[in-house]
C-alpha positions as CSV (number, residue, x, y, z in Angstrom):
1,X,0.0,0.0,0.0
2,X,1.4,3.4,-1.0
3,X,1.5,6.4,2.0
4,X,0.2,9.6,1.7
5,X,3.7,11.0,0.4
6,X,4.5,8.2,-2.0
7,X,0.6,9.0,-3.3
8,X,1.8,12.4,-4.0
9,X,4.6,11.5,-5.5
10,X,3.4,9.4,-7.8
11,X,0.6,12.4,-8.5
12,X,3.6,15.2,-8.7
13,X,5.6,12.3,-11.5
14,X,2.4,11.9,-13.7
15,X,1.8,15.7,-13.6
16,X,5.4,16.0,-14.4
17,X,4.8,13.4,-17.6
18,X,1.7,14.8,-19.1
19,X,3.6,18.2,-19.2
20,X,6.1,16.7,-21.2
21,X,3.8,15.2,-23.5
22,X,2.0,18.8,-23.9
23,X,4.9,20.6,-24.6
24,X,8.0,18.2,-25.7
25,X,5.4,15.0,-27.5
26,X,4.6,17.5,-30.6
27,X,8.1,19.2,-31.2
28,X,6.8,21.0,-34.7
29,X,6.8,24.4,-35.6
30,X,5.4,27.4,-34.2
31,X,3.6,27.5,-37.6
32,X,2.2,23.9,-36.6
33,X,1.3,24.8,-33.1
34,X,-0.8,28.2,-34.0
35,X,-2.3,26.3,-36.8
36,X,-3.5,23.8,-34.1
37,X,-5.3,26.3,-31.5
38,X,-6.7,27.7,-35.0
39,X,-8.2,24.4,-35.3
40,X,-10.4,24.5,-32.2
41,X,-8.3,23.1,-29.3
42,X,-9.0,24.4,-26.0
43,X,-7.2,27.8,-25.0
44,X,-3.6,27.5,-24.0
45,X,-4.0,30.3,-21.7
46,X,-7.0,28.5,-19.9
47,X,-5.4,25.1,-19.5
48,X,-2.1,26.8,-18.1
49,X,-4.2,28.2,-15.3
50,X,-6.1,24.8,-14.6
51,X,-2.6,23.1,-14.8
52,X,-1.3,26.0,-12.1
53,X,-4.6,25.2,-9.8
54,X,-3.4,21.5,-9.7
55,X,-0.5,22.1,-9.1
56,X,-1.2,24.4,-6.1
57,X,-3.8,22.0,-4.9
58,X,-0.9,19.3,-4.7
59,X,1.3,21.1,-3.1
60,X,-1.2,22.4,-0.4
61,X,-2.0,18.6,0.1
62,X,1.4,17.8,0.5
63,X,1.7,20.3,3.5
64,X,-1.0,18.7,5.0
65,X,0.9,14.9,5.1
66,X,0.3,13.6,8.6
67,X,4.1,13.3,9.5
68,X,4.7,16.8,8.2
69,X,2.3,18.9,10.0
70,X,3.1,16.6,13.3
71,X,7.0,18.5,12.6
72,X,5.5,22.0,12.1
73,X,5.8,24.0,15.5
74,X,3.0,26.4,14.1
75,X,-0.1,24.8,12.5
76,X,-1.3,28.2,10.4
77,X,1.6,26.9,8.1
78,X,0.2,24.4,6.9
79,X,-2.9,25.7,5.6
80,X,-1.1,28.9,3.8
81,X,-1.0,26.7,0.2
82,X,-4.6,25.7,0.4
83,X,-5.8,29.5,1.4
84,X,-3.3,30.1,-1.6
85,X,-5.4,27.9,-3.9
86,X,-8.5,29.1,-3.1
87,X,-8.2,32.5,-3.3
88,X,-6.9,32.1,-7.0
89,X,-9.0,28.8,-8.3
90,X,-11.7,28.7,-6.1
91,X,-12.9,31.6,-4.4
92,X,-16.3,32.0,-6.5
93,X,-17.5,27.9,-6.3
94,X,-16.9,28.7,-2.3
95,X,-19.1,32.0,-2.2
96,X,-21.5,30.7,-5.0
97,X,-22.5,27.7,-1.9
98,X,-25.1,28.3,0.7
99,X,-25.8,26.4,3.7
100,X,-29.6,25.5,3.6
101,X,-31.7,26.9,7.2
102,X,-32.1,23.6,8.2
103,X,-28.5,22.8,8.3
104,X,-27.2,26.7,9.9
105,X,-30.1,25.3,12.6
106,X,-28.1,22.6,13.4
107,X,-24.2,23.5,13.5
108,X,-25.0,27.4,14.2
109,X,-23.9,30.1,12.4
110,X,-20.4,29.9,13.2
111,X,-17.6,31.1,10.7
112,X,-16.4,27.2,11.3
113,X,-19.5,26.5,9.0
114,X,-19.7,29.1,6.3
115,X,-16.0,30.8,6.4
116,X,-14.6,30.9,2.9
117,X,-10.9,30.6,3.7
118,X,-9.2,27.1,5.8
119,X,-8.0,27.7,9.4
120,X,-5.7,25.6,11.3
121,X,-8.4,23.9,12.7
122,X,-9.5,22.5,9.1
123,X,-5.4,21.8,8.5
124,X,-6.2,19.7,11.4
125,X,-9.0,18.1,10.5
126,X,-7.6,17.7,6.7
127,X,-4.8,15.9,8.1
128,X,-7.0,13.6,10.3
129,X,-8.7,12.7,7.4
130,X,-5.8,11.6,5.6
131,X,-4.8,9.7,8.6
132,X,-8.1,7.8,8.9
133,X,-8.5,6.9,5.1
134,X,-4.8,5.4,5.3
135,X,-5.8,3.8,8.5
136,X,-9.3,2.0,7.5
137,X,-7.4,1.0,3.6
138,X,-4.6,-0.9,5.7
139,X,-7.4,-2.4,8.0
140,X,-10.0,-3.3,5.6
141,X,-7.5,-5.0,2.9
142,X,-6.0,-7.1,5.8
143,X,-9.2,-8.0,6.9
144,X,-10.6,-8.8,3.5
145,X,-7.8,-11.0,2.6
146,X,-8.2,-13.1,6.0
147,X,-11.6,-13.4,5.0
148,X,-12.2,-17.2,5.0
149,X,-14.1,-18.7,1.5
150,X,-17.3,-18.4,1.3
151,X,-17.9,-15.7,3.9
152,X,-20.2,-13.3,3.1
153,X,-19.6,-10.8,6.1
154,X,-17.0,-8.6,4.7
155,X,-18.5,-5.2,5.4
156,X,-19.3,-6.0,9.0
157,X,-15.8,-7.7,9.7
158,X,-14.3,-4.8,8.6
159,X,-16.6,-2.4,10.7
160,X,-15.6,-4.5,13.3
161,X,-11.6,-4.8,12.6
162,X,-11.3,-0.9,12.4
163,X,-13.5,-1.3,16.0
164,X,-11.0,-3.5,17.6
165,X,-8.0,-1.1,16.3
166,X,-8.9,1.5,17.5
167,X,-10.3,-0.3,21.1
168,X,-6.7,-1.8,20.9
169,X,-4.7,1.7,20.5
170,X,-6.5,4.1,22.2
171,X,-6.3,2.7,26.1
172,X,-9.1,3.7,28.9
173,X,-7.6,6.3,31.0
174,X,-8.9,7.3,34.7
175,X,-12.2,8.9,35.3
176,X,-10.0,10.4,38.2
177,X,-7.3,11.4,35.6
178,X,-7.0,15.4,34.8
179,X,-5.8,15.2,31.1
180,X,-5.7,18.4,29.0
181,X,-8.5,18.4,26.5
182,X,-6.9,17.0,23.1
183,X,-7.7,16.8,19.3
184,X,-8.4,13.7,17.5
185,X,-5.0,13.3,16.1
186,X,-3.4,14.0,19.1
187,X,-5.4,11.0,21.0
188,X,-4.4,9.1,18.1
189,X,-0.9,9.7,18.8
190,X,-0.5,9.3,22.4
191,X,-2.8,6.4,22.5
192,X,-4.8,6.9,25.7
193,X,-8.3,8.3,26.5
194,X,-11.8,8.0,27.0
195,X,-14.5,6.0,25.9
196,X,-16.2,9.2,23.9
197,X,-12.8,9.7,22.3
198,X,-13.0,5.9,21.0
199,X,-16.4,6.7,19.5
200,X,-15.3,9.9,18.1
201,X,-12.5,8.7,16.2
202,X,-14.5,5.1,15.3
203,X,-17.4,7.8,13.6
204,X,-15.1,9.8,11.9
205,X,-12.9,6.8,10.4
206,X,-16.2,5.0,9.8
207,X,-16.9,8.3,7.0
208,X,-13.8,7.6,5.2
209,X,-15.6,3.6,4.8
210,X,-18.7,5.6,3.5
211,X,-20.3,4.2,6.4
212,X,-22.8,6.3,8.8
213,X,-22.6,6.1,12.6
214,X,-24.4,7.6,15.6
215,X,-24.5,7.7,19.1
216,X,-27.3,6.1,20.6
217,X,-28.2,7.7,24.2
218,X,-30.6,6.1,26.9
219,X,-32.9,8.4,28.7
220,X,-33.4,5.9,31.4
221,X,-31.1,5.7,34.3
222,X,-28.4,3.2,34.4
223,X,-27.9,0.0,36.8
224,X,-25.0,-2.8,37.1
225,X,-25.2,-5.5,34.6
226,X,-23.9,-5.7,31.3
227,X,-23.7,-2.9,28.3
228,X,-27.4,-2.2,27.9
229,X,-28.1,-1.7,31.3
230,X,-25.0,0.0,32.8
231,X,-24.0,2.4,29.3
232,X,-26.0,5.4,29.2
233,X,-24.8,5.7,25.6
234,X,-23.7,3.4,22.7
235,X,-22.7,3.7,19.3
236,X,-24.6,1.9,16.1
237,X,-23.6,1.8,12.9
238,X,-25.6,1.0,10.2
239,X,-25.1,-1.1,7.4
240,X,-26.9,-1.9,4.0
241,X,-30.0,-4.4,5.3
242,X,-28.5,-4.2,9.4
243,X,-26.5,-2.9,11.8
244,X,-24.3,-3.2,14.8
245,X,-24.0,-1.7,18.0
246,X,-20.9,-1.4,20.0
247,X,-19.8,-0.1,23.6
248,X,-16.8,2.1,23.5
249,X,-16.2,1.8,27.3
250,X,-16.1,-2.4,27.2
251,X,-14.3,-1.9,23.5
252,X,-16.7,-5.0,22.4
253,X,-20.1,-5.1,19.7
254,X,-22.6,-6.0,21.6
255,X,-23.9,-9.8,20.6
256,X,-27.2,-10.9,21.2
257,X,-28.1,-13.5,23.9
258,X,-28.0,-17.1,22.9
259,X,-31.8,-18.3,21.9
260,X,-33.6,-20.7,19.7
261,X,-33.8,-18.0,16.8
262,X,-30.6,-16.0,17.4
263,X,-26.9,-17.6,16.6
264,X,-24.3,-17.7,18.6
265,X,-22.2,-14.5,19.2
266,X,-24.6,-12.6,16.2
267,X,-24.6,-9.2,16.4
268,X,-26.9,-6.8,18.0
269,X,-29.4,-4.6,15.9
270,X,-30.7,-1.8,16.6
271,X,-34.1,-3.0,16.1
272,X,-32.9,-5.5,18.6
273,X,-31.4,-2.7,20.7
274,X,-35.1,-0.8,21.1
275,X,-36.9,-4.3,22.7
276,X,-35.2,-3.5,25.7
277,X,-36.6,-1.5,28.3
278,X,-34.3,0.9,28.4
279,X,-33.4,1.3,24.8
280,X,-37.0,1.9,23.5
281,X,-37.0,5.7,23.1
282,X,-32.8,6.6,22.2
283,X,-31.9,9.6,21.8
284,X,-29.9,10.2,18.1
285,X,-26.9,12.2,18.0
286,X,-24.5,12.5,14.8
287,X,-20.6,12.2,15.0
288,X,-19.0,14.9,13.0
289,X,-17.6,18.5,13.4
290,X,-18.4,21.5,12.4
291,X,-15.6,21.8,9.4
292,X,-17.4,18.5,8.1
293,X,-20.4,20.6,6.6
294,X,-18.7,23.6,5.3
295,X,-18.8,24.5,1.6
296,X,-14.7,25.1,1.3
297,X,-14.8,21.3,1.9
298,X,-17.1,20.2,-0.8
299,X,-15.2,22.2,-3.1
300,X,-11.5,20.7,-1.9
301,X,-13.1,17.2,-1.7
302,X,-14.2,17.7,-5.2
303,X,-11.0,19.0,-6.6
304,X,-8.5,16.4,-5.1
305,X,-6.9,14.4,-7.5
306,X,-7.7,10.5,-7.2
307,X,-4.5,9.8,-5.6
308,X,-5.7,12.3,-3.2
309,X,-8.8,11.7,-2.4
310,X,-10.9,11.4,1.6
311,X,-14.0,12.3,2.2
312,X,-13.8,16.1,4.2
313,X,-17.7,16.8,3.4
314,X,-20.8,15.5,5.2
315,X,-24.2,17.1,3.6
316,X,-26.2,16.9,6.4
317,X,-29.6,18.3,5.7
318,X,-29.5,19.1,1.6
319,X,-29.2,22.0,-0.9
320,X,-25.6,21.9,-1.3
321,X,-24.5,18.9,-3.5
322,X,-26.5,16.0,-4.8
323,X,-24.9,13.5,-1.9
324,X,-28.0,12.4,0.3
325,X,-28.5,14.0,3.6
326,X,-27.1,12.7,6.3
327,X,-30.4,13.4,8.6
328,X,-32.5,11.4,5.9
329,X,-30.3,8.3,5.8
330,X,-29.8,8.1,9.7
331,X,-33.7,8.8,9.5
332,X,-34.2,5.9,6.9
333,X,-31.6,3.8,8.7
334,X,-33.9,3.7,12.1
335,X,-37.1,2.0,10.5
336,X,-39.2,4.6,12.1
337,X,-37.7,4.4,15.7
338,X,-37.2,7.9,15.2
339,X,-38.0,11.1,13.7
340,X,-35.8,13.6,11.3
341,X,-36.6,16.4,14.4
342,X,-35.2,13.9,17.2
343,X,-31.7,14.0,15.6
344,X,-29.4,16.0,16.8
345,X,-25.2,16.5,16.7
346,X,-23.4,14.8,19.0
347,X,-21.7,18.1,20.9
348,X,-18.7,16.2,22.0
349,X,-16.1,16.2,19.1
350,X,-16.4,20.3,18.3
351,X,-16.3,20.6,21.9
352,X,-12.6,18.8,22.1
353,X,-11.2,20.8,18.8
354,X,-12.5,24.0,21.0
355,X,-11.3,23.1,24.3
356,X,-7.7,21.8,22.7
357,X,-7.2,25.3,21.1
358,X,-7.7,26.5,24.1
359,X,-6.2,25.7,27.0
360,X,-4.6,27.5,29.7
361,X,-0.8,27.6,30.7
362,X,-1.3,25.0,33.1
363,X,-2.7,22.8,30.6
364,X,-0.4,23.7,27.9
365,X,2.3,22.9,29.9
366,X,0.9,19.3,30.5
367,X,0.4,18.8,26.9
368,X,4.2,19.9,26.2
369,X,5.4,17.3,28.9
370,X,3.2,14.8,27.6
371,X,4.6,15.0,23.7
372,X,8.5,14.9,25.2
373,X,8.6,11.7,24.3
374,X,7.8,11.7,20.7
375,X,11.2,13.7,20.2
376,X,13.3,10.8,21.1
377,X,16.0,9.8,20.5
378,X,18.2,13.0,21.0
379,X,21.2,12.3,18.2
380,X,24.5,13.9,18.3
381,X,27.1,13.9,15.4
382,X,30.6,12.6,17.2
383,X,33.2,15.2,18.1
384,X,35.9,14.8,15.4
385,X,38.3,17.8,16.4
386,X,40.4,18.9,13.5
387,X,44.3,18.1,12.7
388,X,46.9,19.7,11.2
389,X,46.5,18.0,7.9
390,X,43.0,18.9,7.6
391,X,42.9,22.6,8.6
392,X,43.1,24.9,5.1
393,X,43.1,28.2,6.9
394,X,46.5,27.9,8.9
395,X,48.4,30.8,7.5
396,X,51.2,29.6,5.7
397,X,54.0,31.8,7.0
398,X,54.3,30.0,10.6
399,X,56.6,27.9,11.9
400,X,56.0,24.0,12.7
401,X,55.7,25.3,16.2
402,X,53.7,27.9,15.7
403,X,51.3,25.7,13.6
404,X,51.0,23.2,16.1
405,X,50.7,26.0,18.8
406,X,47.6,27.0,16.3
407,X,45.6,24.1,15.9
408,X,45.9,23.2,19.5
409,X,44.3,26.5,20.2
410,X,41.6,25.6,17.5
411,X,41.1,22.5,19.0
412,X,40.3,23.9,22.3
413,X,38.0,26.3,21.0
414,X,36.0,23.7,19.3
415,X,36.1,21.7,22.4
416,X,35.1,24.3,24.3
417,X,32.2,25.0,22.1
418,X,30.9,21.8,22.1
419,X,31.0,21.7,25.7
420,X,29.2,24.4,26.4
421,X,26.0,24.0,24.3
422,X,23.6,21.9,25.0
423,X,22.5,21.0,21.0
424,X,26.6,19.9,20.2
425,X,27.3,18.0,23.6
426,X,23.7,16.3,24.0
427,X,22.4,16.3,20.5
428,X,19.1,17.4,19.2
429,X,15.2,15.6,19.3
430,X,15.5,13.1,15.9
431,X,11.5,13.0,16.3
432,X,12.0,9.3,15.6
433,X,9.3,8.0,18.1
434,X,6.7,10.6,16.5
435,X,7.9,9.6,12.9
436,X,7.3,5.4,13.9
437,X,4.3,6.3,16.1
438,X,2.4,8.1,12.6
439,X,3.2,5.4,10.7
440,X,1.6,3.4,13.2
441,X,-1.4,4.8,13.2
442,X,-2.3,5.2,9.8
443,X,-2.6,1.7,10.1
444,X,1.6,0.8,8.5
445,X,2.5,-2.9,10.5
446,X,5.7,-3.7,7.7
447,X,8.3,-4.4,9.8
448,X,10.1,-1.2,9.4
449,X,7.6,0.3,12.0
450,X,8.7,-2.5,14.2
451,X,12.4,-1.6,13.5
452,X,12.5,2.3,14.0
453,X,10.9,1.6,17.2
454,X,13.3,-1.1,18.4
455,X,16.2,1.9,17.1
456,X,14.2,4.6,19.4
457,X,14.2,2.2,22.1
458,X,18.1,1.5,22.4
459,X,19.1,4.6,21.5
460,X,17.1,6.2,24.4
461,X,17.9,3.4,26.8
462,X,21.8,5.1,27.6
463,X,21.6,8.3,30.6
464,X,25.1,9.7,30.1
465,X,27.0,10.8,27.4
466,X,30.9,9.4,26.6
467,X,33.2,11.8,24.8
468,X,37.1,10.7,23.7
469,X,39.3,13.3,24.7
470,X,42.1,14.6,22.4
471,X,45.3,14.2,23.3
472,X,46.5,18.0,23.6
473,X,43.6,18.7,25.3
474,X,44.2,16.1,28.0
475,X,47.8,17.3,28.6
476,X,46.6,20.6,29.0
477,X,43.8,20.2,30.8
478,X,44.1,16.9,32.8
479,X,41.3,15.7,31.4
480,X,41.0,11.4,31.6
481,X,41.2,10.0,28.3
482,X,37.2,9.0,28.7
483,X,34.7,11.8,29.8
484,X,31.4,10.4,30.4
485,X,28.7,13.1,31.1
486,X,25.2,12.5,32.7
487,X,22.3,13.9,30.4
488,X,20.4,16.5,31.9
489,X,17.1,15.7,33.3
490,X,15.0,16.5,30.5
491,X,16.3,14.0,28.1
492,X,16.5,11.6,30.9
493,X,12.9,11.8,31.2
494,X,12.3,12.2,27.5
495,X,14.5,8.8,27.2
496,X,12.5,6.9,29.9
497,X,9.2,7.7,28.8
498,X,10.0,7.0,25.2
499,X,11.2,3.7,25.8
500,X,8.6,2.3,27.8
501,X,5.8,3.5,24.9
502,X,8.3,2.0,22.7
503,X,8.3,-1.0,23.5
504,X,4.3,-1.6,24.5
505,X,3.6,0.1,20.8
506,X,6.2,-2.3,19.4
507,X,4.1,-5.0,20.9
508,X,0.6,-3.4,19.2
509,X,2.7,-3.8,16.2
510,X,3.0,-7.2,16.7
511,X,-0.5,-8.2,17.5
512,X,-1.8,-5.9,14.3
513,X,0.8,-8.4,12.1
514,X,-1.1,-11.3,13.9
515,X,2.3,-12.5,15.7
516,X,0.8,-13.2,18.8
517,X,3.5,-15.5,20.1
518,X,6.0,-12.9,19.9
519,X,3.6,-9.9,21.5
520,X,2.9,-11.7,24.3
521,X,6.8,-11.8,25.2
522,X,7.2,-8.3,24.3
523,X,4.3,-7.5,26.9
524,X,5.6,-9.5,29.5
525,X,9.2,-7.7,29.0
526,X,7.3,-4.5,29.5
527,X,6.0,-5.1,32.6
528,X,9.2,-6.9,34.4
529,X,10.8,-3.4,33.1
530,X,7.9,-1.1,34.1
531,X,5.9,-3.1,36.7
532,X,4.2,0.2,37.8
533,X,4.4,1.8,34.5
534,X,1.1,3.5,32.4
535,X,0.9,1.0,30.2
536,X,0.2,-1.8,32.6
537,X,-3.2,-3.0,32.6
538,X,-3.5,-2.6,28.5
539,X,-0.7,-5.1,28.7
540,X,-2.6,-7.2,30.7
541,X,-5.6,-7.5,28.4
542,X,-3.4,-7.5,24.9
543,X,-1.6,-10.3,26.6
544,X,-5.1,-12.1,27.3
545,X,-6.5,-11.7,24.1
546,X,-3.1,-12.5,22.3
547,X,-3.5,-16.1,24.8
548,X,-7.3,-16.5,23.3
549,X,-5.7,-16.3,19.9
550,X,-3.7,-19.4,20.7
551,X,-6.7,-20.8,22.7
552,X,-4.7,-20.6,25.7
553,X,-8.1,-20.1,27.8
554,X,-6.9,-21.1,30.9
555,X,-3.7,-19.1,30.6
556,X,-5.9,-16.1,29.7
557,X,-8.1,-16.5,32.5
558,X,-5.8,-15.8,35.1
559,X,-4.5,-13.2,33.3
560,X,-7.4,-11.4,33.3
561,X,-8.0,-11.8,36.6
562,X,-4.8,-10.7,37.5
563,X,-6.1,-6.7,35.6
564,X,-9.8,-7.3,37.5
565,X,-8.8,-4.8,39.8
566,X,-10.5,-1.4,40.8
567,X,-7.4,0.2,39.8
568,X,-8.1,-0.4,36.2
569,X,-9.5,1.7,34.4
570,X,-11.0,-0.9,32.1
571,X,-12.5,-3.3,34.4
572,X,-15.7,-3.3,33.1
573,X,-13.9,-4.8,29.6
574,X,-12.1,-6.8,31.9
575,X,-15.3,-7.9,33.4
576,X,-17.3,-9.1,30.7
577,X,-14.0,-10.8,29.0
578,X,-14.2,-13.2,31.8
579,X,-18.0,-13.6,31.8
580,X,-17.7,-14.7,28.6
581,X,-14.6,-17.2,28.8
């Protein structure tokens, strides 16, 4: 499967070719080529400025690759081509687009909705588009090829693979837990959070499938028992004749009991859902932001090349393309459980992209400390102090002794200089964790994830530094022949942290390749290393499930009850893991 920036290079190449065909295939006269327009081929003029939009278009996209705009310290970069494009290629198709009443009654009239120019925000949610599409193409062509002959359920195993990925990556943290409000991509990235942010990023990667999704609220109150009596809320997606429901909080789709007319583990309905007490009056809440329904979308979703392509627009009442509403087919989808009027937006995922853009310094600070880790390992180039031989600027008129006098005093200076800042002595962030981690999760399990993060991981396991000191120095100095040099406490921490994600997302890596054996030893290493560390209850139930795949029940069993603590943030999963074996 090709990334986002071999896509684009493979788009920039084929624009490069045509080009070359235009101009270079018909090498004739100037004669020839005016007697050709004469003959009623489009205007040159005209297809120089389409051939300019495209190219601005690609290069917009290409600021807007995943990996690149993770780099970029400020995000109104990366949205300067596309502003670019569409104030010279598509400024009137933007202002000639209305959003219908209906719709402004929905979102609100916010400049999120009808603003004609991008913001950071929609670089943001550009880019988590592009990671989602990546994400749910490597899922469902790894799940369609294990796909076992004859069966027919490929559209729900997928569904249900993308489910499990993202159940898998993004771990339960505390209720108790004060996190800093985060954006989808950056939940993505760090891999922890809560069950609304598994639903939110399940809906929106569900869009790049073409497939709908809604949250499904209870207005009764909850008790103790399983999903549909102790969730307040759940989240059903809906297929072509059915569809499945699924509890974010437990990470599983919610099966139906065994009966005389119901299969084993067969999934839940919705129809199903609404015989149950508490289920028989949901309320209906659509996952999407605001950016989803603006115009500039349509029009960028309509002009990216093939290679390019995600879905960015969602038309969600009507009047502004010919794509269906997305009220009507949630309203079709529910077999008249509910009405157009009782669907509503789901609040949750605008109020994150607000609440991440705006946090205070407290907060900011915690999100800083949180992202160290991704700019490990720090990398140094060796200290290679010049000779004699190699130095061109020694004047020519000295003396041997004054020469060697010279580049002594030039090798102190460089010594010196390298000793005194931090970047030359301790190195600077490589970003390699961030680069392995976005791989990662645009769904990328070749082993060359597995191998930059094995890299990270020894190259942040040292704490000091070792430096060779030259000769003339150490005579002059008294310096040993060895220096070694703690790091500072920064990239001690930076080191630590980036070692133990390491290796736990090495492990993920390991379980998306279906190489269970060899997970479950690289979860057991993590927790003899980091007994106490965050990662240890996910390791716990990876290491279970990785045990079920081998039909190690037993072995599982006592694994799980080993994480069936309070302590755990996913018990519940825990819980009804056991019940089941």
């Amino acid at each position: 499967m090709f990334s986002a920036s071999q896509r684009l290079c493979v788009a920039s190449f084929a624009f490069f070719l045509s080009l070359c065909l235009a101009t270079a295939g018909c090498s004739g006269s100037r004669e020839a080529t005016e007697s050709t327009e004469s003959a009623g081929t489009p205007d040159s003029q005209t297809e120089t400025a389409a051939e300019r939009c495209r190219k601005k278009l690609a290069a917009a996209i290409r600021r807007l690759d995943p990996e690149t705009v993770a780099l970029q310290e400020d995000p109104e970069r990366s949205i300067n081509g596309l502003n670019a494009w569409i104030s010279s290629c598509a400024k009137d198709e933007v202002a000639a687009i209305e959003l219908s009443e209906a719709t402004l009654a929905m979102v609100g009239d916010s400049a999120r909705a009808t603003a004609g120019r991008y913001t950071a925000n929609d670089g943001a949610y550009i880019r988590d588009c592009i990671v989602l599409r990546n994400l749910t193409e490597a899922i469902s062509e790894h799940s369609g090829a294990s796909l076992e002959e004859g069966e027919t359920h490929a559209d729900s195993n997928r569904i249900v693979a993308v489910f499990e990925w993202i159940v898998r990556h993004v771990s339960l943290i505390s209720p108790t837990e004060n996190r800093p409000p985060l954006a989808l991509f950056d939940i993505l990235l760090t891999g922890r959070g809560t069950p609304e942010d598994r639903a939110w990023i399940f809906g929106e990667a569900l869009r790049q499938m073409q497939i709908d999704a809604v949250i499904i609220s209870s207005q009764q109150e909850a008790v103790e028992g399983d999903s549909l009596n102790s969730a307040n809320w759940l989240v059903a997606v809906f297929l072509e004749t059915t569809s499945i429901v699924f509890d974010a909080a437990t990470g599983i789709p919610i099966t139906k009991e065994q009966s005389e007319d119901a299969t084993e583990n067969s999934f839940l309905s919705v129809s199903d859902l609404a015989q149950h007490d508490r289920w028989k009056s949901p309320g209906v809440q659509l996952i999407a932001q605001t950016s989803a329904f603006a115009p500039r979308m349509l029009v960028l979703q309509e002009q990216l090349a093939a290679e390019d392509s995600a879905i960015l627009f969602e038309e969600l009442t009507g009047g502004v393309s010919k794509i269906a509403p997305l009220v009507d087919r949630i309203k079709e989808a529910g077999n008249g459980l509910w009405t157009a009027e009782q669907i509503a937006l789901w609040p949750y995922p605008e109020q994150q992209v607000i609440a991440s853009n705006s946090v205070d310094q407290k907060q900011k600070k915690d999100v800083k400390q949180m992202m160290r880790a991704f700019q490990a390992p720090f990398e140094r180039k060796d200290f290679a102090p010049e000779n004699a031989e190699e130095l061109t600027t020694v004047p020519e008129e000295l003396t041997d002794t004054e020469r060697q006098t010279y580049v002594q005093q030039r090798l102190m200076q460089s010594f010196e200089r390298m000793m005194e800042s931090s970047d030359e002595l301790f190195g600077k962030p490589s970003n390699g964790l961030l680069k392995a981690r976005v791989s990662q999760i645009q769904g990328m399990t070749d082993t060359g994830v597995i191998q930059q993060l094995q890299q990270v991981r020894i190259a942040s396991m040292q704490d000091a530094l070792r430096i060779r000191v030259p000769q003339a120095i150490q005579e002059q100095n008294g310096y040993p022949p060895i220096m070694s040099i703690p790091f500072p406490e920064l990239i001690r921490e930076v080191n630590q942290s980036s070692t133990g994600d390491s290796l736990y997302w090495t492990a993920l890596c390991q379980m998306d390749r279906e190489e269970y054996g060899t997970a479950i030893i690289t979860l057991l290493n993590y927790r003899r290393q980091y007994p106490e560390g965050k990662w240890k209850y996910s390791t716990l139930i990876n290491q279970a499930l990785s045990l079920l795949q081998q039909e190690r029940v037993q072995d599982a069993t006592e694994i799980l009850k080993e994480a069936d603590v309070e302590a755990n943030p996913e018990r519940s999963r825990v819980q009804h893991l056991l019940k089941t074996l």
